[in-house]
py3Dmol code that shows the C-alpha trace and the ligand (Angstrom):
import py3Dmol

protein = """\
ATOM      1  CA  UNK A   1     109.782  34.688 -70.212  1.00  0.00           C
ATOM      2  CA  UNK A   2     110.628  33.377 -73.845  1.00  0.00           C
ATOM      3  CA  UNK A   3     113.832  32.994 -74.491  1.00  0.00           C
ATOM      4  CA  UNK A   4     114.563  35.021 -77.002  1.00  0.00           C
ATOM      5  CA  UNK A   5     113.375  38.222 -74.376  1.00  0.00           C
ATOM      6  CA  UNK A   6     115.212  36.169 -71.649  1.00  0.00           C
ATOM      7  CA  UNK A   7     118.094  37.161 -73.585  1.00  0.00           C
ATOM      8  CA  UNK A   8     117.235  40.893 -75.208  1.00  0.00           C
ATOM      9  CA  UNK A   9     116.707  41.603 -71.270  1.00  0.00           C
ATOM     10  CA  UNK A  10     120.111  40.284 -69.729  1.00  0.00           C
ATOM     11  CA  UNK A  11     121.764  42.045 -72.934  1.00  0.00           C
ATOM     12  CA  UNK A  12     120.350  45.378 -71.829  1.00  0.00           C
ATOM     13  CA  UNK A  13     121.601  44.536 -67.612  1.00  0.00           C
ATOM     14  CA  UNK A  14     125.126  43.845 -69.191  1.00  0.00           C
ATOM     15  CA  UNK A  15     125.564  47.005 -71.659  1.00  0.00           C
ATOM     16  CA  UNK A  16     123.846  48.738 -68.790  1.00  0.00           C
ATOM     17  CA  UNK A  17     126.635  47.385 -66.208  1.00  0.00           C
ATOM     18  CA  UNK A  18     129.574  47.819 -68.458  1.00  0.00           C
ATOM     19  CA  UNK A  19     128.705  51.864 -68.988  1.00  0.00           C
ATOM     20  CA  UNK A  20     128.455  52.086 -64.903  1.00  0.00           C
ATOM     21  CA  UNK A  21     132.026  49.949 -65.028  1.00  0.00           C
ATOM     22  CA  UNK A  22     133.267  52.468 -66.840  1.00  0.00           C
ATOM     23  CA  UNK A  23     131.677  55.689 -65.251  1.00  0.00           C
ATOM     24  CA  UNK A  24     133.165  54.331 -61.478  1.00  0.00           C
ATOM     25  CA  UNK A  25     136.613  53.642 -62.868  1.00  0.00           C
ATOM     26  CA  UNK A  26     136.871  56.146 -65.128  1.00  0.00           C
ATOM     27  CA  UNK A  27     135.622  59.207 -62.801  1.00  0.00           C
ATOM     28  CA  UNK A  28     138.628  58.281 -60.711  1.00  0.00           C
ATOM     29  CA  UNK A  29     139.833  61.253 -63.077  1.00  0.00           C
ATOM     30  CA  UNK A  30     143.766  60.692 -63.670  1.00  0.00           C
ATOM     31  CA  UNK A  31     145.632  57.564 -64.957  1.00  0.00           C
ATOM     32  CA  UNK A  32     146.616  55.950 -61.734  1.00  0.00           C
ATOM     33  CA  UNK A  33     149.903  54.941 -63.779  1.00  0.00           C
ATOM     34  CA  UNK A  34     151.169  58.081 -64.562  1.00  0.00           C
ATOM     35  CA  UNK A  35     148.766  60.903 -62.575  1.00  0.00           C
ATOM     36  CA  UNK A  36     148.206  62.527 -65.838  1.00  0.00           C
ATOM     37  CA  UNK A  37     144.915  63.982 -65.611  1.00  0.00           C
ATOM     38  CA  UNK A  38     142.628  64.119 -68.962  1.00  0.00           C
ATOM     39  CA  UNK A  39     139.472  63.735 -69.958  1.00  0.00           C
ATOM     40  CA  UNK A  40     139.899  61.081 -72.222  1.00  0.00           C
ATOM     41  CA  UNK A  41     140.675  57.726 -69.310  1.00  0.00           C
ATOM     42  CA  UNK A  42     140.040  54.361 -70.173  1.00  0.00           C
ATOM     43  CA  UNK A  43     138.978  51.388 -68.069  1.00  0.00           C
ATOM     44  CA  UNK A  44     141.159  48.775 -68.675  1.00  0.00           C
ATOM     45  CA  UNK A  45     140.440  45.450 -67.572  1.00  0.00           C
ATOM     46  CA  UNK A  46     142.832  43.525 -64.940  1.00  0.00           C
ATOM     47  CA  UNK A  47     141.831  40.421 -66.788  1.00  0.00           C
ATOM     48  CA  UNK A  48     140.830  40.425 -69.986  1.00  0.00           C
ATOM     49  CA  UNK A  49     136.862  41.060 -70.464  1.00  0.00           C
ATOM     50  CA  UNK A  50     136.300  37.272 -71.721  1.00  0.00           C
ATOM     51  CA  UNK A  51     136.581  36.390 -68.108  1.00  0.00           C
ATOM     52  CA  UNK A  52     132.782  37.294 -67.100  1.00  0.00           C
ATOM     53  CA  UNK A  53     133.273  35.987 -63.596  1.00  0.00           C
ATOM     54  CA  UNK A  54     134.944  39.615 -63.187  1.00  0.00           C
ATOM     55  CA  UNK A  55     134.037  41.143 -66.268  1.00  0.00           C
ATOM     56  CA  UNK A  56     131.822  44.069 -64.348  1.00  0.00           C
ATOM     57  CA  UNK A  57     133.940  43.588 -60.607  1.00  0.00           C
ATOM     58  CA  UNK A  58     134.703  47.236 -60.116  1.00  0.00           C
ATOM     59  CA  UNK A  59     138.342  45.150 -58.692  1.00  0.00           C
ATOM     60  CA  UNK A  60     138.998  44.286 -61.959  1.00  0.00           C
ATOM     61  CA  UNK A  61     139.260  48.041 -63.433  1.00  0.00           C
ATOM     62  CA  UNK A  62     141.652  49.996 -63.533  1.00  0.00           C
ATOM     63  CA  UNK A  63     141.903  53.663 -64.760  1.00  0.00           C
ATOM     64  CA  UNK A  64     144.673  54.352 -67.290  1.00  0.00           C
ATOM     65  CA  UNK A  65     145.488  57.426 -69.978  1.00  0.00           C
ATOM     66  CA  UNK A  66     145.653  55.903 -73.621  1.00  0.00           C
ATOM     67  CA  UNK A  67     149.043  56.130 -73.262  1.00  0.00           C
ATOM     68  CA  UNK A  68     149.834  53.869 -70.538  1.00  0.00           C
ATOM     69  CA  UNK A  69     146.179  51.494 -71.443  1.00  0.00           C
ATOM     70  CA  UNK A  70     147.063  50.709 -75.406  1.00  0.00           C
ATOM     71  CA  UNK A  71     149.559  53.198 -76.616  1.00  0.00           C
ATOM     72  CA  UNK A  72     153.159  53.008 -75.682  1.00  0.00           C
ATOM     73  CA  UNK A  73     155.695  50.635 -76.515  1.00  0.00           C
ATOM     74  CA  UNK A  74     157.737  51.394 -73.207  1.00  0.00           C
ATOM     75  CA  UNK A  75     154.832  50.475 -71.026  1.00  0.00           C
ATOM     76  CA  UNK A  76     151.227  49.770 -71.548  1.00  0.00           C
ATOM     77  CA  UNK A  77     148.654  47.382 -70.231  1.00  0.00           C
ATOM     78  CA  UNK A  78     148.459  45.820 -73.673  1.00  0.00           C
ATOM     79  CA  UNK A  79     151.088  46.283 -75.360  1.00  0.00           C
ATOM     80  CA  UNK A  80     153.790  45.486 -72.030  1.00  0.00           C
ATOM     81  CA  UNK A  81     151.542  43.014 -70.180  1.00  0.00           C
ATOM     82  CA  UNK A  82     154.034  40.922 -68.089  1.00  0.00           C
ATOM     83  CA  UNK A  83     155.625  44.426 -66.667  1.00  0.00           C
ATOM     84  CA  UNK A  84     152.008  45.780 -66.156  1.00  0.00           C
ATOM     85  CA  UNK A  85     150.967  43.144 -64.257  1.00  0.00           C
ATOM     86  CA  UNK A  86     154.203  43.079 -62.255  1.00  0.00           C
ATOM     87  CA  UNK A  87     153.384  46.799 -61.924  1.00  0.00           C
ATOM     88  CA  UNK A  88     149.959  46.422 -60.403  1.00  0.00           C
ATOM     89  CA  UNK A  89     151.014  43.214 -58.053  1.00  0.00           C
ATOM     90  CA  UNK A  90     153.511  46.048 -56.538  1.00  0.00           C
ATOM     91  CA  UNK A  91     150.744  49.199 -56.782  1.00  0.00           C
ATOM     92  CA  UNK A  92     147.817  46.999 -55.019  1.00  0.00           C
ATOM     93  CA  UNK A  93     149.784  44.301 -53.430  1.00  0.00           C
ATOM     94  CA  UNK A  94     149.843  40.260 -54.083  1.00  0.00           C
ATOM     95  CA  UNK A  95     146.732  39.363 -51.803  1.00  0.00           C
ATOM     96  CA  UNK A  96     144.652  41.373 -54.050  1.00  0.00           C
ATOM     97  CA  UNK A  97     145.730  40.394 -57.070  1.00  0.00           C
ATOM     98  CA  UNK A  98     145.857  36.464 -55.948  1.00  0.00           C
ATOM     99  CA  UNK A  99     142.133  37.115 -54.855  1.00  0.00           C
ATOM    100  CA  UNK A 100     141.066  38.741 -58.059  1.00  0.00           C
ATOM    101  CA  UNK A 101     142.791  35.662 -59.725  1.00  0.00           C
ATOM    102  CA  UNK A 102     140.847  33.294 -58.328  1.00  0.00           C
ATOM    103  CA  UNK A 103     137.778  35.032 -58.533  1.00  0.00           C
ATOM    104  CA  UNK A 104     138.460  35.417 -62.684  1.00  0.00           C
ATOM    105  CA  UNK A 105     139.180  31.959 -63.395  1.00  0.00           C
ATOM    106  CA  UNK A 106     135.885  30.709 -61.827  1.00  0.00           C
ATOM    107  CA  UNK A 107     133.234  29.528 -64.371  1.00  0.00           C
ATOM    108  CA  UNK A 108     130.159  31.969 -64.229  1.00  0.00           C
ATOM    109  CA  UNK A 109     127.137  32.071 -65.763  1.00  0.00           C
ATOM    110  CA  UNK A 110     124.809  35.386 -64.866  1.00  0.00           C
ATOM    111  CA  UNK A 111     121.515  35.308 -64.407  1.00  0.00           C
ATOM    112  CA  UNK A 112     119.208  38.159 -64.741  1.00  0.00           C
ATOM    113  CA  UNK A 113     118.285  38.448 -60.795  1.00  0.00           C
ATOM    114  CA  UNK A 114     122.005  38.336 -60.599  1.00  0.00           C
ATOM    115  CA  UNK A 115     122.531  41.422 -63.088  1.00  0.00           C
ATOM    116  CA  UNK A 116     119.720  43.288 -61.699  1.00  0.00           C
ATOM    117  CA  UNK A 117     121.711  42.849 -58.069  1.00  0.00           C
ATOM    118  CA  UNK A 118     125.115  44.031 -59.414  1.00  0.00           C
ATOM    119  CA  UNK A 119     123.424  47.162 -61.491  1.00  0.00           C
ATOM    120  CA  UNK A 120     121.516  48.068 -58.025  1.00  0.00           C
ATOM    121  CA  UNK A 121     124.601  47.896 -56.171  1.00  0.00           C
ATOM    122  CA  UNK A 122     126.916  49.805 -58.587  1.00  0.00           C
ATOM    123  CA  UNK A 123     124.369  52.843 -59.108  1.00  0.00           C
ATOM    124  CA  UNK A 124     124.011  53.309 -55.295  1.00  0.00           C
ATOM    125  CA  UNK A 125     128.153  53.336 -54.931  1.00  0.00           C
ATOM    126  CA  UNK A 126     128.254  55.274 -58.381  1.00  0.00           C
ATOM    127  CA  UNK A 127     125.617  57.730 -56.440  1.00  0.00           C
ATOM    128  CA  UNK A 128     127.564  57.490 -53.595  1.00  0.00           C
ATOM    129  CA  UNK A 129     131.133  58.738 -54.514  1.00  0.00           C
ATOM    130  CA  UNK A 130     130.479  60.536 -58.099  1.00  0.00           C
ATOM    131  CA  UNK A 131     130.009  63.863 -55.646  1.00  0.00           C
ATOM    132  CA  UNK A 132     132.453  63.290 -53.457  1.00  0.00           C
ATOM    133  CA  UNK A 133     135.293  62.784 -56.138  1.00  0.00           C
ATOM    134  CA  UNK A 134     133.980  65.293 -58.037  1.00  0.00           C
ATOM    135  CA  UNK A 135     134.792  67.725 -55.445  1.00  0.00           C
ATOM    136  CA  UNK A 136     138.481  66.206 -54.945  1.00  0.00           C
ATOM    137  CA  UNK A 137     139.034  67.227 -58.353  1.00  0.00           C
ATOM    138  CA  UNK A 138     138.204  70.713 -58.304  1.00  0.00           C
TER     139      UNK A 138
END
"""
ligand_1 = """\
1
ZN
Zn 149.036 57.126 -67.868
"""
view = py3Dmol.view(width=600, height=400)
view.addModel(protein, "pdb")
view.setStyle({"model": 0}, {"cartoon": {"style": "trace"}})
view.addModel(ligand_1, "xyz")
view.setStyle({"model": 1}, {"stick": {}})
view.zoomTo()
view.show()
Protein backbone atom coordinates (compact mmCIF):
# COMPACT_ATOMS: atom_id res chain seq x y z
CA UNK A 1 0.00 0.00 0.00
CA UNK A 2 1.38 3.58 -0.94
CA UNK A 3 1.67 5.68 1.58
CA UNK A 4 -0.31 8.25 0.94
CA UNK A 5 -3.54 5.40 1.01
CA UNK A 6 -1.63 3.87 4.01
CA UNK A 7 -2.67 6.96 5.57
CA UNK A 8 -6.32 8.00 3.88
CA UNK A 9 -7.12 4.29 5.26
CA UNK A 10 -5.97 4.56 9.04
CA UNK A 11 -7.70 8.18 8.89
CA UNK A 12 -11.01 6.56 8.03
CA UNK A 13 -10.33 3.44 11.17
CA UNK A 14 -9.72 6.51 13.54
CA UNK A 15 -12.82 8.91 12.61
CA UNK A 16 -14.57 5.59 12.39
CA UNK A 17 -13.39 4.64 16.14
CA UNK A 18 -13.87 8.03 17.62
CA UNK A 19 -17.86 8.11 16.42
CA UNK A 20 -18.19 4.40 18.15
CA UNK A 21 -16.18 6.20 21.32
CA UNK A 22 -18.69 8.41 21.43
CA UNK A 23 -21.89 6.28 20.65
CA UNK A 24 -20.70 3.66 23.81
CA UNK A 25 -20.09 6.53 26.21
CA UNK A 26 -22.54 8.66 25.24
CA UNK A 27 -25.62 6.04 25.12
CA UNK A 28 -24.86 5.63 28.80
CA UNK A 29 -27.80 8.31 28.59
CA UNK A 30 -27.36 10.71 31.79
CA UNK A 31 -24.27 12.71 32.95
CA UNK A 32 -22.78 10.33 35.42
CA UNK A 33 -21.83 13.69 37.38
CA UNK A 34 -24.99 15.01 37.97
CA UNK A 35 -27.78 12.14 36.69
CA UNK A 36 -29.29 14.75 34.57
CA UNK A 37 -30.64 12.99 31.72
CA UNK A 38 -30.60 14.84 28.11
CA UNK A 39 -30.08 14.20 24.88
CA UNK A 40 -27.38 16.37 24.29
CA UNK A 41 -24.13 14.16 26.51
CA UNK A 42 -20.73 14.59 25.69
CA UNK A 43 -17.78 12.21 25.90
CA UNK A 44 -15.23 13.77 27.64
CA UNK A 45 -11.91 12.43 27.68
CA UNK A 46 -10.15 11.25 31.12
CA UNK A 47 -6.96 12.37 29.50
CA UNK A 48 -6.84 14.70 27.10
CA UNK A 49 -7.32 13.22 23.36
CA UNK A 50 -3.48 14.03 22.43
CA UNK A 51 -2.71 10.98 24.44
CA UNK A 52 -3.50 8.29 21.55
CA UNK A 53 -2.31 5.44 23.71
CA UNK A 54 -6.01 5.90 25.21
CA UNK A 55 -7.42 8.19 22.88
CA UNK A 56 -10.32 5.46 21.72
CA UNK A 57 -10.02 3.19 25.39
CA UNK A 58 -13.70 3.15 26.13
CA UNK A 59 -11.78 3.62 30.10
CA UNK A 60 -10.85 6.80 29.15
CA UNK A 61 -14.57 8.25 28.51
CA UNK A 62 -16.61 9.49 30.47
CA UNK A 63 -20.25 10.72 29.94
CA UNK A 64 -20.96 14.27 31.14
CA UNK A 65 -23.99 17.05 30.43
CA UNK A 66 -22.37 20.31 28.90
CA UNK A 67 -22.73 21.62 32.04
CA UNK A 68 -20.57 19.59 34.14
CA UNK A 69 -18.04 18.62 30.60
CA UNK A 70 -17.18 22.51 29.52
CA UNK A 71 -19.72 24.79 31.02
CA UNK A 72 -19.69 25.69 34.63
CA UNK A 73 -17.38 27.62 36.57
CA UNK A 74 -18.30 25.69 39.91
CA UNK A 75 -17.34 22.38 38.44
CA UNK A 76 -16.50 21.11 35.06
CA UNK A 77 -14.06 18.71 33.53
CA UNK A 78 -12.39 21.62 31.79
CA UNK A 79 -12.90 24.37 33.27
CA UNK A 80 -12.30 22.73 37.27
CA UNK A 81 -9.80 20.01 36.29
CA UNK A 82 -7.85 19.35 39.57
CA UNK A 83 -11.45 18.89 41.49
CA UNK A 84 -12.69 16.72 38.50
CA UNK A 85 -10.07 14.53 38.61
CA UNK A 86 -10.18 14.32 42.40
CA UNK A 87 -13.87 13.67 41.68
CA UNK A 88 -13.42 10.69 39.42
CA UNK A 89 -10.32 9.11 41.61
CA UNK A 90 -13.28 9.00 44.40
CA UNK A 91 -16.32 7.91 41.71
CA UNK A 92 -14.07 4.94 40.08
CA UNK A 93 -11.49 4.47 42.69
CA UNK A 94 -7.44 5.04 42.61
CA UNK A 95 -6.49 1.54 41.01
CA UNK A 96 -8.36 2.54 38.02
CA UNK A 97 -7.34 5.70 37.57
CA UNK A 98 -3.45 4.74 38.39
CA UNK A 99 -4.00 2.01 35.61
CA UNK A 100 -5.50 4.32 33.07
CA UNK A 101 -2.43 6.59 33.93
CA UNK A 102 -0.04 4.41 33.00
CA UNK A 103 -1.66 3.14 30.13
CA UNK A 104 -1.95 7.11 28.73
CA UNK A 105 1.49 8.05 29.17
CA UNK A 106 2.82 5.09 27.09
CA UNK A 107 4.16 6.05 23.60
CA UNK A 108 1.83 4.47 20.86
CA UNK A 109 1.88 4.37 17.47
CA UNK A 110 -1.38 2.50 15.71
CA UNK A 111 -1.20 0.52 13.04
CA UNK A 112 -3.95 -0.27 10.73
CA UNK A 113 -4.32 -4.17 11.79
CA UNK A 114 -4.35 -2.57 15.15
CA UNK A 115 -7.38 -0.11 14.29
CA UNK A 116 -9.18 -2.66 12.40
CA UNK A 117 -8.91 -4.90 15.90
CA UNK A 118 -10.18 -2.08 18.19
CA UNK A 119 -13.19 -1.04 15.58
CA UNK A 120 -14.12 -4.99 15.52
CA UNK A 121 -14.11 -5.14 19.12
CA UNK A 122 -16.03 -1.90 19.91
CA UNK A 123 -18.96 -2.64 17.30
CA UNK A 124 -19.52 -6.15 18.78
CA UNK A 125 -19.71 -4.49 22.59
CA UNK A 126 -21.55 -1.40 20.94
CA UNK A 127 -23.96 -4.34 19.45
CA UNK A 128 -23.87 -5.91 22.52
CA UNK A 129 -25.22 -3.39 25.16
CA UNK A 130 -26.89 -0.54 22.80
CA UNK A 131 -30.27 -2.89 23.41
CA UNK A 132 -29.84 -3.65 26.62
CA UNK A 133 -29.36 0.06 27.86
CA UNK A 134 -31.77 1.12 25.69
CA UNK A 135 -34.30 -0.75 27.53
CA UNK A 136 -32.93 0.56 31.07
CA UNK A 137 -33.87 3.82 29.88
CA UNK A 138 -37.33 3.41 29.02
ZN1 LIG B 1 -23.87 16.89 34.57
Amino acid sequence: MSKIKYTIEKKKLETKLDTIRWKIIRDIWYCIHCWKRSKILNAHHVFGRRKLSVRRDIDNGVCLCPSCHILSIDFSAHQTGTEFAEWIIEFRGRQWYDDLKFRAYQIKQWTIDELEKRLEELTLFYDKIKDEWKSKRK
